[in-house]
N, CA, C and O of each residue as an XYZ file, in Angstrom:
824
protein
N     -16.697     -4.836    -18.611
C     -17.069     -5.686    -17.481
C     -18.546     -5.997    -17.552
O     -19.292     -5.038    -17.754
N     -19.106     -7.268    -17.407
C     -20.187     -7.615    -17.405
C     -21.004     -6.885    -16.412
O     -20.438     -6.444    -15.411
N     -22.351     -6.699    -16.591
C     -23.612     -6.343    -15.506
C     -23.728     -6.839    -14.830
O     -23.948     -6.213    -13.793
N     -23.699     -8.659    -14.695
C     -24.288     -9.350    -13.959
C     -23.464     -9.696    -12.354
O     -23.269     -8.885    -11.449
N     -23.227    -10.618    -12.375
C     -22.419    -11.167    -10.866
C     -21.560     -9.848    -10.954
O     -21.568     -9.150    -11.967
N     -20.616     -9.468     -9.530
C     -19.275     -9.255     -9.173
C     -18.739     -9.643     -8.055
O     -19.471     -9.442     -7.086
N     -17.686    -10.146     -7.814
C     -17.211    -10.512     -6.810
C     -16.524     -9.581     -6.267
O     -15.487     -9.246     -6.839
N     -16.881     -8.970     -5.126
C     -15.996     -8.176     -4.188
C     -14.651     -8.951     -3.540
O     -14.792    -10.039     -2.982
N     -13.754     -8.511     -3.621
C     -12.319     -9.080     -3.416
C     -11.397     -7.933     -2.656
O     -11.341     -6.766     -3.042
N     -10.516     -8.579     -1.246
C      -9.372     -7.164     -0.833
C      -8.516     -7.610     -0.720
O      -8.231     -8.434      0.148
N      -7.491     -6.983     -2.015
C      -6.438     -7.353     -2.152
C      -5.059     -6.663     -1.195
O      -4.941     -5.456     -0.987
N      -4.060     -7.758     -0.676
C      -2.924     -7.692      0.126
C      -2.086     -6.082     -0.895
O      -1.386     -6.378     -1.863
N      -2.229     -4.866     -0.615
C      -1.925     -4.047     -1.690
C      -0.313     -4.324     -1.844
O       0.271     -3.876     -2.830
N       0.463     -5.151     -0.740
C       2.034     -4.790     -0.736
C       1.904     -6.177     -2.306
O       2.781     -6.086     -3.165
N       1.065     -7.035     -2.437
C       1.421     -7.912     -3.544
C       0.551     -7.648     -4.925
O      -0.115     -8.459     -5.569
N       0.733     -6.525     -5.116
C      -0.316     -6.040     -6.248
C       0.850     -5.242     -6.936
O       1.310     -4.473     -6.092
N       1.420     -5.137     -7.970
C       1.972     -4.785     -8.882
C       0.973     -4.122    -10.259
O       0.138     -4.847    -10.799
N       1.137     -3.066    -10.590
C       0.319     -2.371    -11.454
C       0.678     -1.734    -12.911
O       1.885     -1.606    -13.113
N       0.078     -1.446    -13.628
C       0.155     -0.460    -14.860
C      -0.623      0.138    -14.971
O      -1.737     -0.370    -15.104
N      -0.465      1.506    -14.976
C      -1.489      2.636    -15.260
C      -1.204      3.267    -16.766
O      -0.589      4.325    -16.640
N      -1.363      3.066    -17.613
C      -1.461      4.034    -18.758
C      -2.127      4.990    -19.156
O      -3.326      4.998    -19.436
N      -1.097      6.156    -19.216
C      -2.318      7.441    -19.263
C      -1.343      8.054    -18.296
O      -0.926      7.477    -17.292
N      -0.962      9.445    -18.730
C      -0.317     10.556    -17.229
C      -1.198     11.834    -17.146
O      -0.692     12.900    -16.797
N      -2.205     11.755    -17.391
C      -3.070     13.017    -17.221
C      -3.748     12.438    -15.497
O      -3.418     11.641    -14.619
N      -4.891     13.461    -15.776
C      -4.963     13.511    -14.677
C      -6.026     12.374    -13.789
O      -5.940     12.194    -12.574
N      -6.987     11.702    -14.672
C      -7.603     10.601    -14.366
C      -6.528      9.572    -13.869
O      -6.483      9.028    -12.766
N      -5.577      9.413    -15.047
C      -4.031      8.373    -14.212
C      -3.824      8.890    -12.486
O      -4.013      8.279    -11.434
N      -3.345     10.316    -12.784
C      -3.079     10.365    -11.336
C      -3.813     10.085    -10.094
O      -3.394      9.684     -9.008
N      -5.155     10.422    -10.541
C      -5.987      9.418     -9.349
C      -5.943      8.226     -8.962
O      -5.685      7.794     -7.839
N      -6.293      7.479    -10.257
C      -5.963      5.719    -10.004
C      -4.598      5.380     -9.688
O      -4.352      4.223     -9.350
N      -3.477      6.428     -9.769
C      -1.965      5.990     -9.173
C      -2.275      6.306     -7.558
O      -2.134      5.397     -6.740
N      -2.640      7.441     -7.204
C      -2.885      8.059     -5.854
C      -3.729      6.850     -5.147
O      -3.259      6.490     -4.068
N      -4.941      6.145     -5.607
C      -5.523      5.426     -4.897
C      -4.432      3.720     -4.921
O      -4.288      3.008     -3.927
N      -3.992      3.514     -5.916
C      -3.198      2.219     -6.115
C      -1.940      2.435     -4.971
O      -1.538      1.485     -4.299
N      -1.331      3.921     -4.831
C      -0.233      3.645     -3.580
C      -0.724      3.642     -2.452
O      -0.333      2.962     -1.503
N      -1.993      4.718     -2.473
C      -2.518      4.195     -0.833
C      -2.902      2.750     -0.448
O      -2.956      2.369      0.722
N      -3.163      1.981     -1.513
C      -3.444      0.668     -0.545
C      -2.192     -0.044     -0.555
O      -2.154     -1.084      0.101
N      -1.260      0.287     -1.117
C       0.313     -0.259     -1.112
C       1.157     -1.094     -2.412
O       2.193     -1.757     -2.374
N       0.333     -0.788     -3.439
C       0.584     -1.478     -4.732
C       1.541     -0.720     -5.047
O       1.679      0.464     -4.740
N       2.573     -1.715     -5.980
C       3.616     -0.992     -6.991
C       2.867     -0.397     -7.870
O       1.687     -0.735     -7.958
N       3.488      0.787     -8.849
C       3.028      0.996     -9.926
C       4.185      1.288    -10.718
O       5.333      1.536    -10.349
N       3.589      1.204    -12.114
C       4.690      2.005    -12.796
C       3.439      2.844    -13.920
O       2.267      2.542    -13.697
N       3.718      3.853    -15.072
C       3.174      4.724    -15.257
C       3.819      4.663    -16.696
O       5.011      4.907    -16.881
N       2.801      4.266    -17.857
C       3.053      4.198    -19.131
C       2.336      5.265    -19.993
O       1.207      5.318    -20.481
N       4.019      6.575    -20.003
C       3.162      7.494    -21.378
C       3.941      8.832    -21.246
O       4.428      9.420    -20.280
N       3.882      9.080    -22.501
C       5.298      9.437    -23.244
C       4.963     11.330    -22.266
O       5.952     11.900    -21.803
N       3.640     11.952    -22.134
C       3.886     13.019    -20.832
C       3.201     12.870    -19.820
O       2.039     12.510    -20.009
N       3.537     13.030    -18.796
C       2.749     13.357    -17.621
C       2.548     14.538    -16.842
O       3.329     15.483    -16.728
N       1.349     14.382    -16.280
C       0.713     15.714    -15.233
C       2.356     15.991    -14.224
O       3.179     15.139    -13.889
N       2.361     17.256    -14.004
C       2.949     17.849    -12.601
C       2.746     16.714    -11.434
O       3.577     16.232    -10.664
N       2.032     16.585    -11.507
C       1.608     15.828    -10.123
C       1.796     14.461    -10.054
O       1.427     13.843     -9.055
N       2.317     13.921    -10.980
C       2.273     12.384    -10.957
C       4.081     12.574    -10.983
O       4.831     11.716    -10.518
N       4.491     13.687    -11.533
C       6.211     13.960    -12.069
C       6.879     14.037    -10.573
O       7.839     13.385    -10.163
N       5.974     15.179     -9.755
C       6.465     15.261     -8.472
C       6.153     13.980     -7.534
O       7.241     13.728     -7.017
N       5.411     13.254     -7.166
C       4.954     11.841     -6.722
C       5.823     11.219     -6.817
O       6.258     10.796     -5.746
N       6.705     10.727     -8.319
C       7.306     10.042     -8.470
C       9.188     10.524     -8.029
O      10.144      9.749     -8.017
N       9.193     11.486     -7.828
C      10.560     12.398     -7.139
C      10.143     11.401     -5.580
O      11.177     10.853     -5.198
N       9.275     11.159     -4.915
C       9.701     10.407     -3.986
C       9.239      9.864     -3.356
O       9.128      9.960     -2.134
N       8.727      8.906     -4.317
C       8.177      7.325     -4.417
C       8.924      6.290     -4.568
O       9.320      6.436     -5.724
N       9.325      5.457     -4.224
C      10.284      4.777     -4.873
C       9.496      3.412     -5.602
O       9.987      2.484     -6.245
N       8.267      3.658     -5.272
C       7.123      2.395     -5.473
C       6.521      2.802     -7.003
O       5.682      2.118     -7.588
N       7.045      3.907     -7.477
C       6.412      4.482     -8.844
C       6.768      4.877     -9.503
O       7.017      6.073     -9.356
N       7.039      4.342    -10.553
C       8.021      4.696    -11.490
C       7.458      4.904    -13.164
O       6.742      4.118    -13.783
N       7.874      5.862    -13.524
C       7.266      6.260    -14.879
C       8.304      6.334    -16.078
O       9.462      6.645    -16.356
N       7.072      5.821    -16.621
C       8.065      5.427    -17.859
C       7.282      6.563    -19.296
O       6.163      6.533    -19.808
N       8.070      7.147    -19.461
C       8.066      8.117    -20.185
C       8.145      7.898    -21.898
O       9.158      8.275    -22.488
N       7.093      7.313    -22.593
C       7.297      6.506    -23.551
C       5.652      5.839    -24.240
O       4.696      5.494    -23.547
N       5.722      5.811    -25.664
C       4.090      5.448    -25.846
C       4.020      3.852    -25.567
O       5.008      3.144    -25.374
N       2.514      3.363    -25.581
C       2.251      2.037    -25.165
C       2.506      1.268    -26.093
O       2.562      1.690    -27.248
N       2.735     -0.144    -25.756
C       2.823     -1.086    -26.885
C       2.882     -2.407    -25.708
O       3.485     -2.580    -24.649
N       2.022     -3.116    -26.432
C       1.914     -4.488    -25.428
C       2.790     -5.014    -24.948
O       2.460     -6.138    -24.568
N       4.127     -4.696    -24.689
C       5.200     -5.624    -23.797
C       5.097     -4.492    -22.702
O       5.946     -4.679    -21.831
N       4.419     -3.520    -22.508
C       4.301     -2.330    -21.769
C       3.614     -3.473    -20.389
O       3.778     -3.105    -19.226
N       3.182     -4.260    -20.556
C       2.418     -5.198    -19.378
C       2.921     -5.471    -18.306
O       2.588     -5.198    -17.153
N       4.520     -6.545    -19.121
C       5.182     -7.004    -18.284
C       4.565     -8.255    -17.171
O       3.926     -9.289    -17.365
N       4.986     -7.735    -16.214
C       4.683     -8.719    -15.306
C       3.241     -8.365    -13.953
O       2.819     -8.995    -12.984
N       2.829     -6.789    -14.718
C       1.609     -6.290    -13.946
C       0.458     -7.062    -13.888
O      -0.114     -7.544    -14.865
N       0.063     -7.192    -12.490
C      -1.279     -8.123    -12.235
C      -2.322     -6.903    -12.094
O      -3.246     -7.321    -11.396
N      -2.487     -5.944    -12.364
C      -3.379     -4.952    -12.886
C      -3.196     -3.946    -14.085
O      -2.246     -3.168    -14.174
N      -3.865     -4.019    -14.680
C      -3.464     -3.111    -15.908
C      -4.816     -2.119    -15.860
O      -5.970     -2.547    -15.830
N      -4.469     -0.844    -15.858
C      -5.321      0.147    -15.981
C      -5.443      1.303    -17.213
O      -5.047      2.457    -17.051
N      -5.970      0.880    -18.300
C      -6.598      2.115    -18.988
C      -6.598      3.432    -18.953
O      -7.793      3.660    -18.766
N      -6.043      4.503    -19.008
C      -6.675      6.085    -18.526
C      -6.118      7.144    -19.439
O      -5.930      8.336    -19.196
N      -5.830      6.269    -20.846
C      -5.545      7.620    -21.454
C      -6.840      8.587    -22.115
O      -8.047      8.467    -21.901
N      -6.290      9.349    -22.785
C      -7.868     10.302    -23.711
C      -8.313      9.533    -25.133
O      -9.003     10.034    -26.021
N      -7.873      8.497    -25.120
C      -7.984      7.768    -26.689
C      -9.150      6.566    -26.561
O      -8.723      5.556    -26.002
N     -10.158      6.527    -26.868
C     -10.798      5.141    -26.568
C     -10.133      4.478    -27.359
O     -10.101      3.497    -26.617
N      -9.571      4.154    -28.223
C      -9.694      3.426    -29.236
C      -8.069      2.690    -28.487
O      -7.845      1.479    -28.484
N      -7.204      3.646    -27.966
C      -5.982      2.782    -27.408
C      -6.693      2.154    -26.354
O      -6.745      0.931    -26.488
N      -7.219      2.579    -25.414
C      -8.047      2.287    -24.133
C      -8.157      1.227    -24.399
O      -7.164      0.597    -24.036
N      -9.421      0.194    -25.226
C      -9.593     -0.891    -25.618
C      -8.780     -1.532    -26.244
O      -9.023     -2.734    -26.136
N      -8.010     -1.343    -26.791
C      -6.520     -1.778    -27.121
C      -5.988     -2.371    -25.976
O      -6.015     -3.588    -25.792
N      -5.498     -1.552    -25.186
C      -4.639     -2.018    -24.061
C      -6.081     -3.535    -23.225
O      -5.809     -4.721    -23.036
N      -7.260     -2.939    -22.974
C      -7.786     -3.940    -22.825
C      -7.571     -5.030    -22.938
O      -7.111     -5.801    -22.096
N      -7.973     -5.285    -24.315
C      -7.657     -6.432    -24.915
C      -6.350     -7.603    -24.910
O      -6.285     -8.829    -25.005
N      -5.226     -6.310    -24.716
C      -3.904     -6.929    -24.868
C      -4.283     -7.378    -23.196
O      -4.475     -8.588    -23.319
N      -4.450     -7.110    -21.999
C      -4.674     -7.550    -20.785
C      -5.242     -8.258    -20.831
O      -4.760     -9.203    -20.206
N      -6.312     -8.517    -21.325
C      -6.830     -9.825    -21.378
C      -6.665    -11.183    -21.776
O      -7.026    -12.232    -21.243
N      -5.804    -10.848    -23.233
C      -5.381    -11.897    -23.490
C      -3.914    -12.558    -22.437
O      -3.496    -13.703    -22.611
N      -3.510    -11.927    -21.744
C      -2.574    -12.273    -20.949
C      -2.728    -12.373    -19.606
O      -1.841    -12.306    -18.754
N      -4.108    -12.566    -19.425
C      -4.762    -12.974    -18.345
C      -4.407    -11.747    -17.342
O      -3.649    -12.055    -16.422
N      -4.639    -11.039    -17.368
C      -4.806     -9.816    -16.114
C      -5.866     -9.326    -16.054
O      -6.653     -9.210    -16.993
N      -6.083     -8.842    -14.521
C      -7.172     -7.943    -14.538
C      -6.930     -6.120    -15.217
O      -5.965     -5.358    -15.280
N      -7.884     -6.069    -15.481
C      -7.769     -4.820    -16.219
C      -8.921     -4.298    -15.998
O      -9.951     -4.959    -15.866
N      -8.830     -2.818    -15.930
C      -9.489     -1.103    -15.900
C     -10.024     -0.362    -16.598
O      -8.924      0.187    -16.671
N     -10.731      0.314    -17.301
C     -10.797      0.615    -18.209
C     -11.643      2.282    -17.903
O     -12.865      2.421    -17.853
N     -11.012      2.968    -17.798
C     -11.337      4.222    -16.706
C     -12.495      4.562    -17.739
O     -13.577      4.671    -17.161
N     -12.571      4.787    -19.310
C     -13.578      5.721    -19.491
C     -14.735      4.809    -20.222
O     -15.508      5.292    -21.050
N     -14.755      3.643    -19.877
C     -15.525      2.697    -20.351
C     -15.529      1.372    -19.671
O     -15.333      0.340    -20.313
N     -15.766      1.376    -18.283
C     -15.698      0.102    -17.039
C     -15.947     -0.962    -17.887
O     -15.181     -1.906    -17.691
N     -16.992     -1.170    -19.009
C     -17.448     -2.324    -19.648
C     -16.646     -3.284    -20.133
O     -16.987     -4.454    -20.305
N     -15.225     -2.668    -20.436
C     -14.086     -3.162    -21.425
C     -13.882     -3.665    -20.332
O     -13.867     -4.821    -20.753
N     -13.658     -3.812    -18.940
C     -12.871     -4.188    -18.119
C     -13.025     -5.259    -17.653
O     -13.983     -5.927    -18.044
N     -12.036     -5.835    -16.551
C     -12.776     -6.801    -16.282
C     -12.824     -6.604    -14.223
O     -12.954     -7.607    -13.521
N     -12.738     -5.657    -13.812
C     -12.815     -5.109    -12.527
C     -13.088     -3.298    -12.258
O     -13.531     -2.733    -13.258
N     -12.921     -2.628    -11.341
C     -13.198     -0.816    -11.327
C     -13.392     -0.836    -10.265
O     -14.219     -1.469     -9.609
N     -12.286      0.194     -9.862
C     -12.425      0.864     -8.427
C     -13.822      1.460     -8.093
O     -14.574      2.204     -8.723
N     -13.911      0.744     -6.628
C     -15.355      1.316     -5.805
C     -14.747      2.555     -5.419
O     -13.624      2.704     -5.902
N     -15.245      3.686     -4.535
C     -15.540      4.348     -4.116
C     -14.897      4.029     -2.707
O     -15.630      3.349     -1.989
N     -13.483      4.438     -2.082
C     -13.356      3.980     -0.257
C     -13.571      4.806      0.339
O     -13.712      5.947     -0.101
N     -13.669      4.447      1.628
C     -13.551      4.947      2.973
C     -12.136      4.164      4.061
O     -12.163      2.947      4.246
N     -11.371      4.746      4.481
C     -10.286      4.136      5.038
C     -10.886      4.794      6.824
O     -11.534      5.840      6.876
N     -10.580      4.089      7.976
C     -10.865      4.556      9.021
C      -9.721      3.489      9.561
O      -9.978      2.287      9.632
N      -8.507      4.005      9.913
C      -7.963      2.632     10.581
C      -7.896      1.613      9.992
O      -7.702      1.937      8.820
N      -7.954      0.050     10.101
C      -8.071     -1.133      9.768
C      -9.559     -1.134      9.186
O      -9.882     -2.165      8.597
N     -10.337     -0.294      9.260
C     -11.649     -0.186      8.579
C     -11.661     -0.063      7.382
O     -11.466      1.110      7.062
N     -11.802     -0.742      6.538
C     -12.038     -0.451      4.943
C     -13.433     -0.052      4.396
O     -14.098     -0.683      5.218
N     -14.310      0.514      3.636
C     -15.539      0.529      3.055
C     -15.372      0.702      2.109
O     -14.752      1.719      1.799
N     -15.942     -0.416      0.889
C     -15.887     -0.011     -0.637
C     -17.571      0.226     -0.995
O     -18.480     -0.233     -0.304
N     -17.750      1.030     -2.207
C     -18.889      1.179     -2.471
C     -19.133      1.573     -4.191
O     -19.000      2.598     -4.859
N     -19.535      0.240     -4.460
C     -19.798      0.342     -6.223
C     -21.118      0.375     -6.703
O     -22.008     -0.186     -6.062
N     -21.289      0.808     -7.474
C     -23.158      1.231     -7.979
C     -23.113      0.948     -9.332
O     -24.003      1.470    -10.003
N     -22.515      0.436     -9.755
C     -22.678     -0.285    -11.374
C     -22.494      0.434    -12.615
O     -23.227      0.453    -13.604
N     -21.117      1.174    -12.348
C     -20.770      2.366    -13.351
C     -21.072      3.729    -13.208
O     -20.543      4.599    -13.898
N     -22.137      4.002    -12.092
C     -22.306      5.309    -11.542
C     -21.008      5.925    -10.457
O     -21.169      6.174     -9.262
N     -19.986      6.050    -11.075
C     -18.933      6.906     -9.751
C     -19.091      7.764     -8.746
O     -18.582      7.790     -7.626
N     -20.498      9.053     -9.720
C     -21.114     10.120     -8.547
C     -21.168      9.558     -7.718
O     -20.369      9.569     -6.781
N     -22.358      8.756     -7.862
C     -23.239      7.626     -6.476
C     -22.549      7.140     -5.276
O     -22.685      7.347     -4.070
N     -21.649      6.321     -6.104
C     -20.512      5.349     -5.338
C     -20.085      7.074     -4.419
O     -20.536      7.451     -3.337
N     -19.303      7.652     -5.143
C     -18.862      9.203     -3.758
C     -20.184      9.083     -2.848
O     -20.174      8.441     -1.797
N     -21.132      9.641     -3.252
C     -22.100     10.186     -2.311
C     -22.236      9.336     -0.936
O     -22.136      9.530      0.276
N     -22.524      8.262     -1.849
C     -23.003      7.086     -0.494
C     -21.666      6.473      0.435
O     -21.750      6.115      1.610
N     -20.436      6.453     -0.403
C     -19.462      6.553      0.361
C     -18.902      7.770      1.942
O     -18.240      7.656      2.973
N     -19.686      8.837      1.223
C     -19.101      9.906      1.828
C     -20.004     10.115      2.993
O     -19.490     10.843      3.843
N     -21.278      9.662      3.299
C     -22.408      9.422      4.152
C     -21.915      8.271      5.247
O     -21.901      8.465      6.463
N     -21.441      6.808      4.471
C     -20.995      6.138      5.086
C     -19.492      6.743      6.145
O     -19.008      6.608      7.269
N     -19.379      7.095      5.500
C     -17.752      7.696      6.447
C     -18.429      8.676      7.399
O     -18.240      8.488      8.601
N     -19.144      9.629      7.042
C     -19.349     10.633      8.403
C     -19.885      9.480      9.717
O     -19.155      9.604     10.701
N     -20.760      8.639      9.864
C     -20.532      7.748     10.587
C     -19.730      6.907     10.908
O     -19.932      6.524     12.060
N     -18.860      6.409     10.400
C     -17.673      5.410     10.392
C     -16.427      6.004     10.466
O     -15.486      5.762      9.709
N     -16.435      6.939     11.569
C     -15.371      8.056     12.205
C     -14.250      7.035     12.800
O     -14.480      5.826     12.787
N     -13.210      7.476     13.245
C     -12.174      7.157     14.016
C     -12.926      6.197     15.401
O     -12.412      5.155     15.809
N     -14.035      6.711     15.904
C     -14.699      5.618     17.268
C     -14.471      4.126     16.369
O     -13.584      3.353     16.731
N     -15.074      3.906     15.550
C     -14.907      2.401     14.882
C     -13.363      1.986     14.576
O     -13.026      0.827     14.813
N     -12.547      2.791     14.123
C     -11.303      2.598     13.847
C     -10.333      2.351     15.575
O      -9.379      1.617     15.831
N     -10.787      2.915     16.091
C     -10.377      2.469     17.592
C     -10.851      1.223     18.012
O     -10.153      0.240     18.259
N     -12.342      1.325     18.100
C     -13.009     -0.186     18.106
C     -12.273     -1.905     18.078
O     -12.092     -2.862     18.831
N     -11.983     -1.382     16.357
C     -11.242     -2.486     15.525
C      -9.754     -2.839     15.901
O      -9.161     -3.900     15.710
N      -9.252     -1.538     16.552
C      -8.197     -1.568     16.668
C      -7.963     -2.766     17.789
O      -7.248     -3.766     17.728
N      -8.689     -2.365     18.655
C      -8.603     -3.047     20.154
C      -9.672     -4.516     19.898
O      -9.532     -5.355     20.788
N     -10.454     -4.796     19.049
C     -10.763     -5.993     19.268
C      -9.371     -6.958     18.732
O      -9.009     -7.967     19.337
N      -8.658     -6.398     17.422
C      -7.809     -7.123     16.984
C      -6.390     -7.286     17.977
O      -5.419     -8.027     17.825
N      -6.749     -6.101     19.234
C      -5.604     -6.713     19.564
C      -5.673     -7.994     20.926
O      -4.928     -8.942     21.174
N      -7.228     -7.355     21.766
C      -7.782     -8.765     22.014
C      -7.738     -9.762     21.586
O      -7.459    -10.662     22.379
N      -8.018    -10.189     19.928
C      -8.218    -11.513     19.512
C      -6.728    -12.062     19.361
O      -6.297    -13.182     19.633
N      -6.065    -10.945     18.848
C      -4.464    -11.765     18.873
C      -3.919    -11.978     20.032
O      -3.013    -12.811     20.034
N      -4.351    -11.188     21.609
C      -3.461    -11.646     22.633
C      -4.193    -13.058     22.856
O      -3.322    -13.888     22.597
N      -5.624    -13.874     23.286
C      -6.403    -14.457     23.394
C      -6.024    -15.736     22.533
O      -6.073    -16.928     22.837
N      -5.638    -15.118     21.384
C      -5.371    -16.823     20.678
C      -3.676    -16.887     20.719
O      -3.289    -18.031     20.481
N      -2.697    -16.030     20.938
C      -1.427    -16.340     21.549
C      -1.501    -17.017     22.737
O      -0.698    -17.917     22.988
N      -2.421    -16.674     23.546
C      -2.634    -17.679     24.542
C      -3.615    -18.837     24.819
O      -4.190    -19.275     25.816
N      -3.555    -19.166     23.414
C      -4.203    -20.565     23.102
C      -5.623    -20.449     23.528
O      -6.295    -21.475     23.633
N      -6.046    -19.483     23.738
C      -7.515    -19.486     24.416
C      -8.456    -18.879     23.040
O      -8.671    -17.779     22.531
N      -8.793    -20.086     22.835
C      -9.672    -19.867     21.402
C     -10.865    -19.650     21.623
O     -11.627    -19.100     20.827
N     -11.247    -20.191     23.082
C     -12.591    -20.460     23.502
C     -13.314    -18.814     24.190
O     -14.417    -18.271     24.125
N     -11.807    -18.437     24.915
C     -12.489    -16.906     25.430
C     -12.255    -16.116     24.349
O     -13.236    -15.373     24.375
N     -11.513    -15.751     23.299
C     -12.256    -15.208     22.305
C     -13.177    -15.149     21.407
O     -13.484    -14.129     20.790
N     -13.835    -16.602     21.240
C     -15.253    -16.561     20.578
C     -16.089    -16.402     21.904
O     -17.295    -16.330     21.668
N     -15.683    -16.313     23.533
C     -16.897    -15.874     24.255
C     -16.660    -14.079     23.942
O     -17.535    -13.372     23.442
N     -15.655    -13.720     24.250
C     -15.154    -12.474     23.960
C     -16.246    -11.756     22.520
O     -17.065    -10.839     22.588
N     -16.027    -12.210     21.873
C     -16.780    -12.130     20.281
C     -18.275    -11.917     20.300
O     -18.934    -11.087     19.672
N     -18.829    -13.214     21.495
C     -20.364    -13.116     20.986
C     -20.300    -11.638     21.980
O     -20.657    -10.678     21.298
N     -19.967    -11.285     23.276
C     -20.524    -10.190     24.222
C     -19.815     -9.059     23.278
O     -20.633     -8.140     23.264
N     -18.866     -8.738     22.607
C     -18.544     -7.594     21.747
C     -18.932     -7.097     20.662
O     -18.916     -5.870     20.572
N     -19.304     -7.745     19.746
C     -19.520     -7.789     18.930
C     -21.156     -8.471     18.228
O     -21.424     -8.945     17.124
N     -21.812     -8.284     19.204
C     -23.350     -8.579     18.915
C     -23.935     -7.435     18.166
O     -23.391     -6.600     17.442
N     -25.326     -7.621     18.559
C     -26.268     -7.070     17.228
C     -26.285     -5.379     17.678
O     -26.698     -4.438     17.000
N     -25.863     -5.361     18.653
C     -25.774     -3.759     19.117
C     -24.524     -3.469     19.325
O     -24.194     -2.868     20.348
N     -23.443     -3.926     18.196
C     -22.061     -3.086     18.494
C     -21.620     -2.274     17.945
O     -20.499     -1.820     18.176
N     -22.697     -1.725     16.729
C     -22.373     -0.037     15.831
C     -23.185      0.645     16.978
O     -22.638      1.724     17.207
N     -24.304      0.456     17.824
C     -24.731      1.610     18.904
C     -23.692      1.591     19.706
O     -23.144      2.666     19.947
N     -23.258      0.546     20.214
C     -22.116      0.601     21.384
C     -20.735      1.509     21.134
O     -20.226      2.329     21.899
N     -20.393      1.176     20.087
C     -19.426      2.313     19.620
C     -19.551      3.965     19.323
O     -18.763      4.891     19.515
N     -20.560      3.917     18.910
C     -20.976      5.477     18.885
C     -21.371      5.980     20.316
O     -21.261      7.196     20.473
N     -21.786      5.289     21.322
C     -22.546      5.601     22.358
C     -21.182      5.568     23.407
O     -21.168      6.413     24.302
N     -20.208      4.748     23.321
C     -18.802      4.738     23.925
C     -19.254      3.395     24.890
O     -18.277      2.967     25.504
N     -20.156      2.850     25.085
C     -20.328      1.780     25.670
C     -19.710      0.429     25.442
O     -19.687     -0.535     26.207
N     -19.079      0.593     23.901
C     -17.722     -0.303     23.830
C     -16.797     -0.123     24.511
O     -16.359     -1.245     24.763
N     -16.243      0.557     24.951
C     -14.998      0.445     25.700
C     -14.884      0.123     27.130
O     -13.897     -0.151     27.814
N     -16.485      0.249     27.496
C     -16.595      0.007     28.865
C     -17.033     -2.138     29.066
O     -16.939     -2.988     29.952
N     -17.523     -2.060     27.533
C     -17.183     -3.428     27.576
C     -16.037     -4.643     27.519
O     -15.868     -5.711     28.108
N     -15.205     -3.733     26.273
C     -14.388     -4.215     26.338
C     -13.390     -4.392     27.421
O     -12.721     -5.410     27.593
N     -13.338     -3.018     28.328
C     -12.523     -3.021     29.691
C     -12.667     -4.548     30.857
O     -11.878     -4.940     31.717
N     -14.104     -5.153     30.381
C     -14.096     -6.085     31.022
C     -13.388     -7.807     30.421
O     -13.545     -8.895     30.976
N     -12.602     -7.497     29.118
C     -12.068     -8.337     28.854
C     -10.410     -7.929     28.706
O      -9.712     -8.410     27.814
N      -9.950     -7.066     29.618
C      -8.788     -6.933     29.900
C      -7.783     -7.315     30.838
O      -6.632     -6.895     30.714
């Protein structure tokens, strides 16, 4: 993956279909993070970890295929992920993703790739990604800072503005939810939430 630009992108996970190659234990992470956001996977390689064997006992979203790689291994995956112990297959599989236009992973060498998991934070409807340019430590650290603040108060927050904005524009009132918007959501609504003074605002748009 290049140095320069990246485009941050969040993908719908129920329409993300995947390949992970590799069943050790780097795979099992990038499978563990690919079902939490709701992607299919399937799992290319002839053994796998305990933990990816039991996962897949009752998953029905993950399925492993027990068998070495070879480029029809792709299929119809709109992610292809890298993670065995071999560089030399690693970039292999690369390559074959690329030429077939997918995005692709490349766990022990991001460069080959052409995308790499940030670092999340999940809080509710709250997402936080956090990438540092091939540094993973980093991406944890500063992730994990970000989350001790970005507790469940924000995930409540979000919860209830979204359900404001959807009752508000079911009732065609487009206008009181962008007034709704500027008084909620101004330049002091991470103090307001920590301080609980959101909810006493929001109570006034109920």
């Amino acid at each position: 993956m290049s140095s320069g630009f990246r485009l941050p992108l969040v993908l719908d996970g129920a329409s993300v279909s995947a390949l992970v190659v590799g069943g050790g234990s780097v795979a099992a992470r990038k499978v563990a993070t690919l079902r939490e956001g709701g992607a299919s996977v399937r799992v290319r390689a002839p053994v796998v970890v305990a933990e990816l064997a039991t996962r897949a006992e009752h998953d029905d979203d993950l399925l492993i295929e027990r068998r070495s790689y070879d480029g029809a291994a792709i299929g119809d995956a709109m992610l292809v992920i890298a993670a065995t112990d071999d560089h030399a297959l690693n970039a292999r599989i690369a390559d074959d993703a690329r030429r077939q236009h997918r995005l692709v992973l490349v766990a022990d060498e991001p460069s080959l790739g052409s995308c790499i998991m940030p670092a999340v934070h999940r809080s509710g409807e709250l997402l936080v990604a956090v990438a540092t340019g091939g540094v993973p430590g980093a991406s944890v650290r500063v992730r994990d800072e970000l989350a001790r603040r970005l507790d469940t108060r924000y995930a409540t927050a979000i919860r209830d503005l979204a359900r404001l904005r959807q009752r508000l524009l079911r009732a065609q009132d487009r206008a009181g939810w962008h007034s709704a918007a500027r008084a909620l959501i101004a330049d002091d609504f991470c103090e307001s939430v920590e301080t609980g003074a959101f909810s006493e605002r929001l109570a006034e748009w109920q």
